[in-house]
Structures are given as C-alpha cells and as structure tokens.
C-alpha positions in Angstrom: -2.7 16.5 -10.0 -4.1 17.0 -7.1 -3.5 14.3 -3.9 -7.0 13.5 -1.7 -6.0 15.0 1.3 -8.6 15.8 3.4 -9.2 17.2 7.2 -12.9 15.9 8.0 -12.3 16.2 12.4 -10.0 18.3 14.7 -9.9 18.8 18.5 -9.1 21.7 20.7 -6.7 20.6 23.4 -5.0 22.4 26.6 -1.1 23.7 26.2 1.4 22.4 29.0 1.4 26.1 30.7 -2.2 26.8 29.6 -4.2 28.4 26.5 -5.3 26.1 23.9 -4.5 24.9 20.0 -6.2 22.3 17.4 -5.2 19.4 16.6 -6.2 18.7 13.0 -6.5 15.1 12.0 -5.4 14.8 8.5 -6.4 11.7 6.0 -4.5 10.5 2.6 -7.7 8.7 0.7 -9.6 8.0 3.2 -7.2 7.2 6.1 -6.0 8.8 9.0 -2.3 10.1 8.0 -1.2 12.1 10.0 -2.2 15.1 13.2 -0.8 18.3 12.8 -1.5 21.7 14.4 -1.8 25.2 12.6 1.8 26.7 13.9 3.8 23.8 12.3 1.9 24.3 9.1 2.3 28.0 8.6 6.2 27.4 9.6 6.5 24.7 7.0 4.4 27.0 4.4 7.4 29.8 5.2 10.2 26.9 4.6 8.3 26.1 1.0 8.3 29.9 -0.1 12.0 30.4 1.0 12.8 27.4 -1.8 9.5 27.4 -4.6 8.5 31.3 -3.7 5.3 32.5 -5.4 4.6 28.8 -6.9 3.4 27.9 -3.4 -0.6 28.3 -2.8 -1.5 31.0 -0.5 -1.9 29.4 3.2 -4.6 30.5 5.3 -4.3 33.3 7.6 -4.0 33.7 10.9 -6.8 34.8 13.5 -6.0 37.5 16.1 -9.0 37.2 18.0 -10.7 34.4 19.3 -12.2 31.8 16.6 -16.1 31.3 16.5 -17.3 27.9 15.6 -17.9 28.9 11.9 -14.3 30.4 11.5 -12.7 26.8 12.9 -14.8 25.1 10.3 -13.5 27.7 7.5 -9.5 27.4 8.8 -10.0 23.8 8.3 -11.7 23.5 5.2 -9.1 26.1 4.3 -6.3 23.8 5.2 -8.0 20.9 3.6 -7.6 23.0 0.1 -4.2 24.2 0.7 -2.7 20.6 1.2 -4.5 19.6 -1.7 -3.4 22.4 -4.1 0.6 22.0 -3.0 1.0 18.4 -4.1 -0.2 19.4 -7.3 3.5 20.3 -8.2 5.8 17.4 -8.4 8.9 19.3 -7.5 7.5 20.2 -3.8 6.1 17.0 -3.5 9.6 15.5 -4.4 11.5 18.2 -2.1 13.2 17.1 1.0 11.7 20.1 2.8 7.8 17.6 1.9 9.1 14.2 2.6 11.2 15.2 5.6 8.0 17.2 7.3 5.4 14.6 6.4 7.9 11.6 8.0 8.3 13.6 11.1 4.9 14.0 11.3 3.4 10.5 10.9 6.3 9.6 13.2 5.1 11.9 16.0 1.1 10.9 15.4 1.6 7.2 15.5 4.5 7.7 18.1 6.7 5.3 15.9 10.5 6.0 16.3 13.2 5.3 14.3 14.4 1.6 14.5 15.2 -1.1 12.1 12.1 -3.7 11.5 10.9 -6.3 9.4 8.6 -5.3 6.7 6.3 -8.1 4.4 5.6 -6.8 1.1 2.7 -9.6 -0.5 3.6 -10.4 -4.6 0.0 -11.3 -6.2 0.1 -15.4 -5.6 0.2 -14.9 -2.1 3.8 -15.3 -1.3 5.3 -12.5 0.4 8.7 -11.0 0.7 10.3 -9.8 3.5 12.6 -6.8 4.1 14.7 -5.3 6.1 13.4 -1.3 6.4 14.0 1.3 8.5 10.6 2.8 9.9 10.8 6.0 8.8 11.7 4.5 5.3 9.2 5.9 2.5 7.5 4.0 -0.4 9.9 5.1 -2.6 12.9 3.2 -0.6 11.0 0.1 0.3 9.8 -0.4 -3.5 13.4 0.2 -4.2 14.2 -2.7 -1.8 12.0 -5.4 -2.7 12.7 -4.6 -6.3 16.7 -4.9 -6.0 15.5 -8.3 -3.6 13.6 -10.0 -6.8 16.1 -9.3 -9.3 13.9 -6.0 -10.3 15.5 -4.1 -13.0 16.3 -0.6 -11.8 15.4 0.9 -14.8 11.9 -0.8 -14.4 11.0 0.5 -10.9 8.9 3.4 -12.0 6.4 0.5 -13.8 5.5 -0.6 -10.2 4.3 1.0 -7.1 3.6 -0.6 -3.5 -0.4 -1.1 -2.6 -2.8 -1.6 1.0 -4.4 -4.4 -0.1 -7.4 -5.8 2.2 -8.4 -9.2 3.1 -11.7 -9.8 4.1 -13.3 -12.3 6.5 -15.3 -13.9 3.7 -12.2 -14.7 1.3 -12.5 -11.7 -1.2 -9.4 -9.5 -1.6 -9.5 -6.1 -2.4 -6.7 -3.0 -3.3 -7.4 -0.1 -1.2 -5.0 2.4 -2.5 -2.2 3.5 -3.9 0.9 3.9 -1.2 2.2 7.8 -1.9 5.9 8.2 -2.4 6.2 10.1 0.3 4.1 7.7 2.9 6.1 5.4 5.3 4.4 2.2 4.8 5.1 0.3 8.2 3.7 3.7 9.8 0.7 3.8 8.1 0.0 0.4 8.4 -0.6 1.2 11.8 -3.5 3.5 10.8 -4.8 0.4 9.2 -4.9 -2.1 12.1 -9.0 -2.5 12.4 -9.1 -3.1 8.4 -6.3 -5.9 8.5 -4.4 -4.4 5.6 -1.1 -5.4 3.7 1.5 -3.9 1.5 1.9 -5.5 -2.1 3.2 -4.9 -5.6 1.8 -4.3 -8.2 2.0 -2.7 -11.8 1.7 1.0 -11.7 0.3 1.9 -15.6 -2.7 1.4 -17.9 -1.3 1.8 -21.0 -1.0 -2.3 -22.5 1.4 -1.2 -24.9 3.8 -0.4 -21.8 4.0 -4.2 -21.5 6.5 -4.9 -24.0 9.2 -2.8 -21.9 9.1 -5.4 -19.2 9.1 -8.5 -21.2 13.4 -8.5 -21.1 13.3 -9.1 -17.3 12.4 -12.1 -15.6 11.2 -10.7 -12.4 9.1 -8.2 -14.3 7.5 -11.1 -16.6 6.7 -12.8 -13.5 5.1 -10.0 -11.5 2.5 -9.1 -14.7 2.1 -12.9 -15.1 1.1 -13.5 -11.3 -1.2 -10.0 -11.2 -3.0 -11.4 -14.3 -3.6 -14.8 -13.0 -5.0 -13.1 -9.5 -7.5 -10.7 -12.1 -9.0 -13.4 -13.6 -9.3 -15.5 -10.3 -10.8 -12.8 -8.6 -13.3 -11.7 -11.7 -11.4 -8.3 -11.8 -10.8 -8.9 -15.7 -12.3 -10.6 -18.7 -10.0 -12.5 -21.0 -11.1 -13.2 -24.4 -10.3 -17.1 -25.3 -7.0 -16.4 -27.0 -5.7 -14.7 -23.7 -6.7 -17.5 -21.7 -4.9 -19.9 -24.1 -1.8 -18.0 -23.9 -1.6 -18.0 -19.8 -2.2 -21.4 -19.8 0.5 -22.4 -22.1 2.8 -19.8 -20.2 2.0 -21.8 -17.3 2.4 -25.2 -18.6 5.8 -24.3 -19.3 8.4 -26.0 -17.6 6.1 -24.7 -14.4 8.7 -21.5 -14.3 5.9 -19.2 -12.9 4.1 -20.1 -9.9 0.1 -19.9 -10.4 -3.0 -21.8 -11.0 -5.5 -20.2 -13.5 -9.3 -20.8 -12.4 -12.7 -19.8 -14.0 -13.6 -16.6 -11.9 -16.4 -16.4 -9.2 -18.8 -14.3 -8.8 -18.2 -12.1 -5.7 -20.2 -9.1 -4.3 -19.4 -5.1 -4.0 -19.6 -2.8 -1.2 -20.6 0.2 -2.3 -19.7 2.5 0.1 -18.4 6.2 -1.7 -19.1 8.0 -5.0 -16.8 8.6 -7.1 -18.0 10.7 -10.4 -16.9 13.0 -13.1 -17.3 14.4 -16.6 -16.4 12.4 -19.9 -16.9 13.8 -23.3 -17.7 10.9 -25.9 -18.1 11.8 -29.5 -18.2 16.3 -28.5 -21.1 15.6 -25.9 -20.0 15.5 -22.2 -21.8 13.4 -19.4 -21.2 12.2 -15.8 -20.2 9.1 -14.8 -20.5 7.7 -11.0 -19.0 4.9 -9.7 -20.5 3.7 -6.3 -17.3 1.7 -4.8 -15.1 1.0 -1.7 -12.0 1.3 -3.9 -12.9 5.4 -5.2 -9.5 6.5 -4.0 -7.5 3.6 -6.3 -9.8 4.2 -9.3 -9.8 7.8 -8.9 -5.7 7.5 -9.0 -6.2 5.0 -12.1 -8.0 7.6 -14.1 -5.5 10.3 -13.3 -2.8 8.0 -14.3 -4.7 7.0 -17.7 -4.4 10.7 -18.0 -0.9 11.5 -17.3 0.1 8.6 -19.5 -2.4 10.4 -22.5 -0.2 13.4 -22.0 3.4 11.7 -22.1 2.2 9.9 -25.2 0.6 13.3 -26.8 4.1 15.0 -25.7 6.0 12.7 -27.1 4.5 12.1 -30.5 4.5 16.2 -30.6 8.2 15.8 -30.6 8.3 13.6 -32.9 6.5 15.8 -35.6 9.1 18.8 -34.8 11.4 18.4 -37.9 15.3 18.2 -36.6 18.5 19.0 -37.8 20.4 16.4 -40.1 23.3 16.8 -37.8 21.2 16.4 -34.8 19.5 12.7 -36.6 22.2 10.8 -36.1 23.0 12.0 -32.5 19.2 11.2 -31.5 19.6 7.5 -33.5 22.8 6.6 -31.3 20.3 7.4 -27.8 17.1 6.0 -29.1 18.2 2.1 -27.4 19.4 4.0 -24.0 16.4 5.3 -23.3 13.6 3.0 -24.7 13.9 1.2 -21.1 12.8 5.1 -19.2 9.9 5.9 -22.1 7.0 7.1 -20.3 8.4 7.9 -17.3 10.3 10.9 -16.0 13.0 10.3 -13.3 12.8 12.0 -10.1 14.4 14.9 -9.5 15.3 15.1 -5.8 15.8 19.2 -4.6 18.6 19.2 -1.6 17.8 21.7 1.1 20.6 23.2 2.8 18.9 22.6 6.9 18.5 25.7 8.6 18.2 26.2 12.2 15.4 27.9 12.2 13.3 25.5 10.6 13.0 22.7 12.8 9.2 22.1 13.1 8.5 20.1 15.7 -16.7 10.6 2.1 -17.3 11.9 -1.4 -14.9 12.5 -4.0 -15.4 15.4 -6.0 -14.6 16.3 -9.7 -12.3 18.9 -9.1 -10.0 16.8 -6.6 -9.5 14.5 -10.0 
C-alpha cells in the first residue's frame, strides 16, 4: 500500500559554475523528510530497474527545453506519484538500494553526519528509555535496540513499531505518526523541532485476538498493560466494566506493573485535515470523513486493519486446501515453531552488490489508502 509521500514546495537555486536545478522538498505524512533534486532521482530510478526491472513505475521524463511554470508544477506532481507508487512494493521498500538512498538523503537535508548519540525512546507511563544509536540508524534498528534493552522477545518485534508522539502546552498528548522502517528517527526528529515531538512504543496491530501471542513475555505484557492504562486515561478508549475490573486487579497485584488507572477527561480535538474514504456496509457503499490532526496515523491504522484481513483470509484459505496424509504430520511437528511469527511475514532484506557508478550524491485522498 501505498506510503503518503508528498512534494507540496520546491525552489529553483543557482549551480556552483552557473545554470540552475530544483530543489524538491519532499514530506513523509505531513513532515518535511527529505530535499532531493531531479538528477539523483532519475539515477536512483536507473539503480531500481537494474535490480526490480519492469516492476518499477515509470519515472517522469526529462525536459530538453526550458520548463514553463505549468510544466514544473506537472514534474512535481509527477514525482509526488512516482514516490508514492514505488513503496507500494515491499521488496523495493526493503532493498538496500531504498534505505541506503533515503538515509543519505535525510543525512544531507538535515546536514546530520554520522556519529554515535543518545536516543530516548518514551514507553506509555512516561518513563523513557535511553539508547545508544548511531544517527543514521533506521526505525528498524532502533526498535530492534530498545526491544533487546527491555527483555523484548525477538520473535515479538514485528507486534511493535516506534511512534512521534506530541505533547502539547495544555497537557494533552497525541500520536502523530507512524515512524517508517526506513526513517532515521534522531534525523527526523529534527524536522520536528517547532512541534516538540518524541519517539515511543507502541503496539503495531488491530486485530485483539493478536493479544494472546504476547501474553508469554513479560516485557510484552507490560507494554500492552501500560498503553491500555494511557487509553483510558487519556479518553482514547472505552472499557466496558469487566475490563476495568480486570486492569485494576492486574494492578493491585503485587504492584509488578507501574500505572495508575483514572476515570478519563474530557479533552478537545483539533481538526485540522480530512481524512475520508469508501466503506461498503451490508452491499451499499458510503463515505466516511474524519476531520483530525492524527489522518496520517489513522489512515496507517485502516491500512493495517486491512493487511491483517488479508493474512487472516490467506491463511484460513490454506487451511481449507486438503493436504497430503504424509504431509499432516510434517505440518503438526511446525505448528508450535511458528505460532510466535503468525501474522507477520519476516523481512526479506535484497543485498546489492555497490557499483561505482551508482553513487548518488493537506488532504488525504482515497486512492493514497
């Protein structure tokens, strides 16, 4: 699905020896990511057909004459479309050949080098952890980090994800967005600055039935435990009676989780983008429109809802297919080895061989759902 990249602004700036290029300010939901000019993203579109070939979208072309004001605006929206449309497959997004030109990019826009630093990652009481991270460390690493710091399962990493979370002057709290894979947190943090943002962790999947893979790990039970506590405190979920009775006897238990549980308060809403698409209830289809600050997260919620659908509807067509009686035993014996990884598929990561000639160097719509 596709990622909400988007190129709202560029610039036109003067070479060192003359002539001019744009600079084209690119934004990951909302905020800005990275600066990149045309040259190094037609050279990284040649790189990405050399490895995925015709799977690539088609990049747009170049302009032998001079550019009119209308044909800028088309390149760009054109640009907008083709970043959009090549993180809908997983196995570019998961390439080196992405990450590496992404990293180098945010590097160079924020003018960040690498160097080691000190990185808080915020659990949902408030507490916050603090790591050791390289800067041009991505999501991916740093979740791996804190998770192997607080006794995290490995096998249970994929049920998380890291999150910019925003504290406000008047004491409410809010989740931004989601932190992409590929995004180096302490860089884009730096994007962030005016909106006082943090990293934290959180659970990454919507499907309740997911929980009882997390209930054999003690970190895991206490990160779902803290998040729930912080939901109802904050008004962001309503627990029938029995769920409330169950948190507070979790919590009157030999005090092993850290947490208070408090009636929620009423708190207001920004509504500040417009977030809406198509649902069909009962064969009739109608649009729904959320006015919220927080359209990227819930637009990323909804596409998760749905890529969890699909894994269940795979799975259960598997099921159905009849197999072999020489195979039943064999798939019996696996069934307890991989009950830990249902619903989630492993990354693959594709090795790329460098070559030396590739060094280079707000509405949401329905379709971008």
């Amino acid at each position: 699905m596709k990622m909400h990249f988007s190129i709202p602004v560029s610039e036109q700036l003067l070479e060192k020896f003359g002539g001019r290029y744009v600079l084209y300010s690119v934004y990951l939901e909302g905020f800005l990511f990275c600066k990149v000019r045309y040259s190094q993203l037609h050279h990284w579109n040649d790189q990405l057909r050399r490895i995925f070939g015709s799977t690539v979208p088609a990049f747009p072309p170049k302009f032998y004459l001079a550019m009119t004001k209308s044909m800028a605006d088309e390149r760009r929206s054109q640009l907008e479309q083709y970043l959009q449309s090549v993180t809908v497959d997983p196995s570019i997004t998961n390439s080196d050949v992405f990450i590496g030109f992404f990293r180098k990019l945010q590097q160079d826009t924020f003018k960040i080098q690498t160097q080691r630093a000190s990185l808080d990652v915020y659990l949902a009481d408030g507490r916050n952890v603090r790591l050791d991270i390289q800067t041009s460390d991505t999501a991916e690493r740093v979740l791996e980090v804190v998770s192997y710091k607080m006794g995290l399962s490995r096998e249970l990493i994929g049920y998380f994800s890291l999150f910019f979370i925003q504290d406000h002057s008047n004491g409410v709290l809010s989740v931004v967005k989601k932190v992409a894979e590929f995004e180096l947190p302490y860089v884009s943090l730096q994007s962030m600055k005016e909106s006082e943002c943090k990293i934290g962790i959180r659970k990454w999947y919507m499907d309740p039935s997911l929980d009882k893979m997390l209930m054999d790990c003690r970190a895991s039970v206490n990160l779902l435990y803290m998040q729930a506590l912080q939901e109802i405190e904050k008004n962001w979920v309503k627990p029938t009676d029995g769920q409330m009775q169950k948190l507070e006897s979790l919590q009157k238990a030999a005090n092993k989780m850290k947490g208070a549980i408090t009636q929620p308060k009423d708190q207001g809403h920004e509504q500040t983008l417009e977030l809406r698409f198509e649902y069909n209830d009962s064969d009739s289809w109608r649009w729904i429109v959320f006015y919220t600050k927080q359209a990227f997260l819930l637009s990323s919620c909804l596409k998760k809802i749905i890529s969890e659908q699909l894994m269940k509807t795979t799975k259960g067509d598997k099921e159905m297919i009849e197999m072999p009686e020489s195979l039943k035993s064999k798939k019996s014996s696996v069934q307890q080895s991989q009950i830990a990884h249902s619903g989630f598929i492993p990354r693959k990561r594709i090795l790329v061989r460098p070559n030396k000639e590739d060094g280079v160097f707000e509405k949401i719509r329905e379709e971008d759902l």
